[in-house]
C-alpha positions in Angstrom: -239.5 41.7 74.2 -236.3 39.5 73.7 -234.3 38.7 76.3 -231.1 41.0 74.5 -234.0 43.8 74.4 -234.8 43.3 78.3 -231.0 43.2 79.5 -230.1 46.2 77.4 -232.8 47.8 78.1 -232.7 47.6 81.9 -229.1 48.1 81.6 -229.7 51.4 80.1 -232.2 52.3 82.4 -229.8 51.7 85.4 -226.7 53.6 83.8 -225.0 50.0 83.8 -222.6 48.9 81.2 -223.0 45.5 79.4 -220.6 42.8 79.8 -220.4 39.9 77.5 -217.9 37.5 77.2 -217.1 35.0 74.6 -215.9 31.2 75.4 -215.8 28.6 72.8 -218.6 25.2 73.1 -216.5 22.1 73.7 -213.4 23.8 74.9 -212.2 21.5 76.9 -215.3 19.8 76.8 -219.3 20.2 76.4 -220.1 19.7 80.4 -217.5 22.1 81.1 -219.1 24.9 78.9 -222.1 24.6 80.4 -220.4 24.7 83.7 -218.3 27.6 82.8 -221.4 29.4 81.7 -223.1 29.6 84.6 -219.9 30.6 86.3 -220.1 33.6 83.5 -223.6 34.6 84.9 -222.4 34.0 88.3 -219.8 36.4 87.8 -221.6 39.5 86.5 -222.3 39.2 83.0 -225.1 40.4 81.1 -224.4 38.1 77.4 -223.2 35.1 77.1 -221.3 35.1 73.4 -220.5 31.1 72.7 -217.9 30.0 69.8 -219.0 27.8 67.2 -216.1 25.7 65.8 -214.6 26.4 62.5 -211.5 25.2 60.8 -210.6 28.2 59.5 -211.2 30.8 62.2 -209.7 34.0 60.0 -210.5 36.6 62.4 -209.4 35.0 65.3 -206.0 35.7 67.1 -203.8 32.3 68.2 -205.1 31.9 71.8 -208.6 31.6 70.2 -207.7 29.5 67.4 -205.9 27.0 69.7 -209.7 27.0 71.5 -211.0 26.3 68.4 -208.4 23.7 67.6 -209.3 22.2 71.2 -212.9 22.0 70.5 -212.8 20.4 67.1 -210.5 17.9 68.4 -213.0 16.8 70.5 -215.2 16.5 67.9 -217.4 19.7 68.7 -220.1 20.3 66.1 -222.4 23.1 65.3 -225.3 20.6 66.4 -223.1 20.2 70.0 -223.2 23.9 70.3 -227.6 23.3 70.5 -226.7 21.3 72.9 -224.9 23.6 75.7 -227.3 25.9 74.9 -229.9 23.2 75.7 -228.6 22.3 79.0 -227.6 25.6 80.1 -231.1 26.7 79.1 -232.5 23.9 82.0 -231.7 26.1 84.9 -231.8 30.1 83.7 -234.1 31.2 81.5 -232.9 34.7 81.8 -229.6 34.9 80.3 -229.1 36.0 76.6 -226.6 33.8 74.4 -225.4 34.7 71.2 -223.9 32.1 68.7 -220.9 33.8 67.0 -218.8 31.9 64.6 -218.5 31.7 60.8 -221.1 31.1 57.7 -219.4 28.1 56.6 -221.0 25.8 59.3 -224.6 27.1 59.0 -224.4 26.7 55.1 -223.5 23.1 55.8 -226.6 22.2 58.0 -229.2 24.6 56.0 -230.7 28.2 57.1 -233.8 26.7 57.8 -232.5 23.8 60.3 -230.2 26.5 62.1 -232.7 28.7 62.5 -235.1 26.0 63.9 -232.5 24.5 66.3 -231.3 27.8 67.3 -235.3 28.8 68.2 -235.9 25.5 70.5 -233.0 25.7 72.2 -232.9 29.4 73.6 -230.9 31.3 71.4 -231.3 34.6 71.6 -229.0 36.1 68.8 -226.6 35.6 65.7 -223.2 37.0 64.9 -221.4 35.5 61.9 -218.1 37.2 61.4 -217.6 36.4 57.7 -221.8 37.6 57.0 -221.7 40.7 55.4 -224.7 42.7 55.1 -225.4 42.4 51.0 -225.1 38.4 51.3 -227.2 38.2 54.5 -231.1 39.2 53.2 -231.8 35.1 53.8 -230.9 34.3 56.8 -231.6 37.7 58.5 -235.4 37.1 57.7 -235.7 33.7 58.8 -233.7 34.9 62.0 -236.2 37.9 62.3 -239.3 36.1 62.0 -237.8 33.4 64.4 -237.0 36.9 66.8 -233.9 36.0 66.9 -231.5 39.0 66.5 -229.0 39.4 64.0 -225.7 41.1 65.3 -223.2 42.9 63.0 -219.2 43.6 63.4 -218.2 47.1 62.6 -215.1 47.9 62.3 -212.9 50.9 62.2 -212.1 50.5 58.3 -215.8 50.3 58.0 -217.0 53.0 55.3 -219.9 55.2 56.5 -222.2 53.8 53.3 -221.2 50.1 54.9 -221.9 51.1 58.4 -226.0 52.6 57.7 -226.7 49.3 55.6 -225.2 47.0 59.0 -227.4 49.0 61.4 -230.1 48.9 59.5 -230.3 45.1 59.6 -228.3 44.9 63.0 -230.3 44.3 66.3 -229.7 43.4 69.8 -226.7 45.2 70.1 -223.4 46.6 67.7 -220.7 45.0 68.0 -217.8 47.6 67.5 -214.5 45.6 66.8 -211.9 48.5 68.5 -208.7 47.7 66.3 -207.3 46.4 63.0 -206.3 42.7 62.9 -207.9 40.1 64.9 -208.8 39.2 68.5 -206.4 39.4 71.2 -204.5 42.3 70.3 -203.8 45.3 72.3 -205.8 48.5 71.8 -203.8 51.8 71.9 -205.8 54.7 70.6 -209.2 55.5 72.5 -210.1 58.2 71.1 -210.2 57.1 67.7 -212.7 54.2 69.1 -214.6 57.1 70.6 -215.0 58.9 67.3 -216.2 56.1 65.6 -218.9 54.9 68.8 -220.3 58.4 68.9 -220.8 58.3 65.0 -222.2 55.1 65.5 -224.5 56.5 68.3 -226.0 59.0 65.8 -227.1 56.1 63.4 -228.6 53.5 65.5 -230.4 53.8 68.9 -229.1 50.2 69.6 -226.5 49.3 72.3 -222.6 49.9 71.0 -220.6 47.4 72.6 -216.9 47.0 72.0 -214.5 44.2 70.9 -210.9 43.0 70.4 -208.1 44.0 72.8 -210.4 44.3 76.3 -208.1 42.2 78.3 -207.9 43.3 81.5 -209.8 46.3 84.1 -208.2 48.7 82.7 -208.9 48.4 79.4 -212.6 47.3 80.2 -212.9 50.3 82.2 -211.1 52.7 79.4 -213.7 51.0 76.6 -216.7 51.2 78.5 -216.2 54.8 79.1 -216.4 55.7 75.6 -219.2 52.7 74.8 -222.5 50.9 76.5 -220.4 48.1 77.2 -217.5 45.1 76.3 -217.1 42.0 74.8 -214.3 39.8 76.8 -212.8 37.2 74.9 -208.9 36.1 74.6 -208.5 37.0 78.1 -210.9 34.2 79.4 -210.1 31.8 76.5 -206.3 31.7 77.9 -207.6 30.8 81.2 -209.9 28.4 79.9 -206.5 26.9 78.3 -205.4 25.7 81.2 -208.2 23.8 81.8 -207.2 21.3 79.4 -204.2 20.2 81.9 -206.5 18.8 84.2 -208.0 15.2 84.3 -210.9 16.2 86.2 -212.1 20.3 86.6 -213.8 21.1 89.6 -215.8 24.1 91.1 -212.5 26.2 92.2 -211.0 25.8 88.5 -214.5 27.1 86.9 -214.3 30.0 89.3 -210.5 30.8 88.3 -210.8 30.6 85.5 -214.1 32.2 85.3 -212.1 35.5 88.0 -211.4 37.9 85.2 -215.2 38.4 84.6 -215.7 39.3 88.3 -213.1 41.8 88.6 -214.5 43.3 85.3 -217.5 43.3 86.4 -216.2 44.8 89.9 -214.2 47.6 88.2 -217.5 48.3 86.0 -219.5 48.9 88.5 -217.3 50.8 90.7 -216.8 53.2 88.2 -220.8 53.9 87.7 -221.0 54.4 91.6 -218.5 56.8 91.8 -220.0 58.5 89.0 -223.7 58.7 90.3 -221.9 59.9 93.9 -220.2 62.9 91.7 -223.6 63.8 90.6 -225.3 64.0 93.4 
């Protein structure tokens, strides 16, 4: 079983909702990814989603762009991003990661030699924004025969047709992107992402995990009501901003920055006590 399998899995089993946030490798520097990682883990989360660098992040709001900007400025690679994974991978063994980023870079180093790196250094799953499900038949089967999950976006413009062909190729968990536009916005209508998680529910027996706009408790606590869990990504990336300011980061910056995650977490958890309480 792979490690996204065993964490969903026991998650599901416990009535626990997922938390995964996103940070992208290099920003503000290698070392400091790894360190923020474990902070992550330290903090409550169940997934670990790490950036690869692009030039031309398209689905990406400004706060993660800058990050993005940041990191390639320090010359972060796709080959660098192996590398956090490597180190982090030193001292736990448990925690999933997920490389999320665009096609571009993995076309430039070859299928085969992403797929190999990605295998000896402990990743666990896939997400390529730009990858849609017709173009992906290559890299999905070296991915699957690596058993390394491939993770899909699904979006609320999604048509049903579009959405059975992602699920079928999708595992580890769906990623359900909550609004129109790109990362960092604000979402206003739950209900609509409710509609479109339960309809996602009756296709796939897989995790539904949402995206986009889960900034804060509330909105973690209003998304994970209607979902198995949420992504958390501008909201840590703008702390992570202010990382760049200092000459030297130490323990107590990691763990500010890193505070968001725990109060998530917190709040998540709360809310499935007091619901096992009511049902008692």
């Amino acid at each position: 079983m792979s490690r996204i399998a065993h964490i969903t899995k026991m998650a599901r089993e416990r009535g626990r909702k997922l938390l995964i946030p996103y940070l992208v490798a290099g920003d503000p520097s290698l070392q400091v990814t790894v360190d923020l990682m474990h902070s992550l883990v330290e903090s409550g989360a169940d997934v670990i989603e790490l950036g690869i660098p692009f030039s031309d992040p398209s689905s990406d709001g400004p706060v993660i762009q800058r990050s993005i900007e940041r990191s390639l400025g320090n010359g972060t690679s796709l080959r660098d991003a192996f590398d956090v994974v490597a180190e982090f991978r030193k001292s736990d063994q448990a925690t999933p990661i997920v490389l999320m980023g665009y096609l571009n870079p993995v076309e430039i180093l070859g299928a085969d030699v992403f797929v190999k790196k990605s295998l000896e250094v402990g990743v666990d799953g896939v997400l390529l924004v730009d990858m849609p499900p017709a173009e992906a038949e290559t890299i999905h089967k070296k991915l699957t025969e690596a058993e390394i999950d491939t993770i899909f976006l699904v979006a609320p413009t999604t048509s049903e047709d579009r959405v059975k062909s992602i699920v079928e190729l999708t595992s580890g968990y769906v990623y359900y992107v909550s609004l129109k536009g790109v990362t960092g916005a604000s979402i206003s209508d739950t209900h609509s992402v409710q509609r479109n998680v339960d309809a996602l529910r009756k296709m796939t027996d897989l995790p539904v995990v949402v995206g986009f706009g889960v900034k804060d408790e509330q909105s973690a606590k209003n998304m994970s009501g209607v979902s198995d869990g949420v992504i958390v990504g501008t909201a840590l990336v703008k702390n992570i901003e202010s990382l760049n300011h200092s000459t030297k980061v130490n323990y107590q910056d990691i763990a500010r920055c890193t505070l968001i995650i725990k109060n998530i977490r917190n709040q998540l958890d709360t809310e499935f006590n007091d619901a096992r309480k009511e049902s008692e």
